[in-house]
N, C-alpha and C positions, 0 to 999 in steps of 0.2 A: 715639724719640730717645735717645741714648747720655748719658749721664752725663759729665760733666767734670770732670778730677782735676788740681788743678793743683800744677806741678812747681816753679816759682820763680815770685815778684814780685821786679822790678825799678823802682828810679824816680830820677829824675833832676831835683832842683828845684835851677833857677837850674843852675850849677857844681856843685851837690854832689851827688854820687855816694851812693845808698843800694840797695844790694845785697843784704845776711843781714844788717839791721837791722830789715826790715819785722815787723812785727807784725801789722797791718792797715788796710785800704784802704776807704774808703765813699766810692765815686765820689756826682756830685749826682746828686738824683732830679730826674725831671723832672716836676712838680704843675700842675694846670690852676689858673688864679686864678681862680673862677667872681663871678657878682653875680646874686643874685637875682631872680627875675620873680614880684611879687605882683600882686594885684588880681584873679587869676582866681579858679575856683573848684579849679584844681590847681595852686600853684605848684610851676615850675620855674627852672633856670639855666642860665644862659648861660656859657660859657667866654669870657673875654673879653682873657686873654693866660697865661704862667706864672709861677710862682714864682720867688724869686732862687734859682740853681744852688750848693750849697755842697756841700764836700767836705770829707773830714777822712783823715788819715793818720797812725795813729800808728807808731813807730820806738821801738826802741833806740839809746839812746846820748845822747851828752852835753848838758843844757840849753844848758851856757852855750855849747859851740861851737855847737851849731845857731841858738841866738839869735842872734851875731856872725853867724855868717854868712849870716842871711838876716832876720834885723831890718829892714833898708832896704827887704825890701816890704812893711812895713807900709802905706810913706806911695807904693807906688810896684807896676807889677803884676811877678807873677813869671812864667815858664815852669814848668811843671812836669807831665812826663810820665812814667805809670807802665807798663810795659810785664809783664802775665800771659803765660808761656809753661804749657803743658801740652798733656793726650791725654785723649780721650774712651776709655771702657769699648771703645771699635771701635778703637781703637790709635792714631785719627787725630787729629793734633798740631797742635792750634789755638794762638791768640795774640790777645789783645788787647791794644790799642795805646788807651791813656786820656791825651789831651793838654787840659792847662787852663791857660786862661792867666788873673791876677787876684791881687787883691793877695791876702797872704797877712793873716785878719783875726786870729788865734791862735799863740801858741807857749808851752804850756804843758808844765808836768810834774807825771808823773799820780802816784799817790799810793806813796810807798814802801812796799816791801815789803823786809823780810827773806831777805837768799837769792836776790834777782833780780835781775837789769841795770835798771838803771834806763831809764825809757822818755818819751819826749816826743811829747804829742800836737800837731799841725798842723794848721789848720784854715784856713779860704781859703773865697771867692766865685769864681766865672767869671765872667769877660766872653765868653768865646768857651769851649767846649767840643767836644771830639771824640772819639768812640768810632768803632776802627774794629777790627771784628770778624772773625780771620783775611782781612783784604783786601777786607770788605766794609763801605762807613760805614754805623753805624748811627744816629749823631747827628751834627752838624753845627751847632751854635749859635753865632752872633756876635753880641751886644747891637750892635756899635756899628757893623754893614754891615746888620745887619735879618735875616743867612742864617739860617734857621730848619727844617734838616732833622732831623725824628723818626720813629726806625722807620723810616726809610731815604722817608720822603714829603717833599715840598717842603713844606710849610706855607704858604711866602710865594708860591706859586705855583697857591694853590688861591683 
């Protein structure tokens, strides 16, 4: 399997355009909720749904504009999709497409330094989550229609 090098991040929350502001992107993990099964002589667990989805983005650039203008989804959910372009070590030119939707629970700024642009991190829940990987979905999650596709399986249909 080729190696992935990636050539821009791009993302778009709400109206605002972030382009060569990114710094870095931690989409949500996806974690099983387990509960445990005692009483035998080997306890095990059960998976019995997941964790809540949170992501974080942090940027360059200004606290207080980005606070303005995306303050209002604290109480309210946002759009927000980051789109990876690049090329595997084989020269062939992937894309992933990261769409979340959920209020946004953070908007902080992260610690000054001497000498740097100053940086603002973002931090947010899904309600709905979508990974789709050069034109293939690999997740697919709605809290609030039940869709529950991971690693490209139905979940809700098993």
């Amino acid at each position: 399997m080729a190696d992935r090098i990636r050539l821009r991040i791009a993302a778009l929350v709400e109206a605002v355009p972030l382009m060569n502001e990114i710094i870095d992107f931690t989409p949500p993990e996806i974690n099983g909720k387990v509960v445990s099964n005692e009483g035998g002589l080997v306890g095990s667990e059960d998976v019995v749904g997941f964790e809540a989805l949170k992501w974080t983005l942090k940027v360059r650039g200004n606290h207080l504009l980005l606070q303005n203008a995306l303050g209002k989804y604290f109480m309210d959910n946002a759009q927000i999709n980051i789109t990876e372009h690049g090329k595997d070590t084989l020269t062939a030119a992937y894309m992933e497409v990261y769409s979340l939707y959920g209020p946004i629970t953070s908007i902080k700024k992260d610690p000054l330094k001497m000498g740097e642009k100053p940086s603002v991190t973002i931090e947010g829940t899904c309600k709905a989550y979508k990974l789709i990987d050069t034109g293939v979905t690999v997740h697919d999650i709605n809290t609030e229609t039940g869709k529950t596709i991971i690693g490209g399986v139905d979940l809700t249909g098993l």
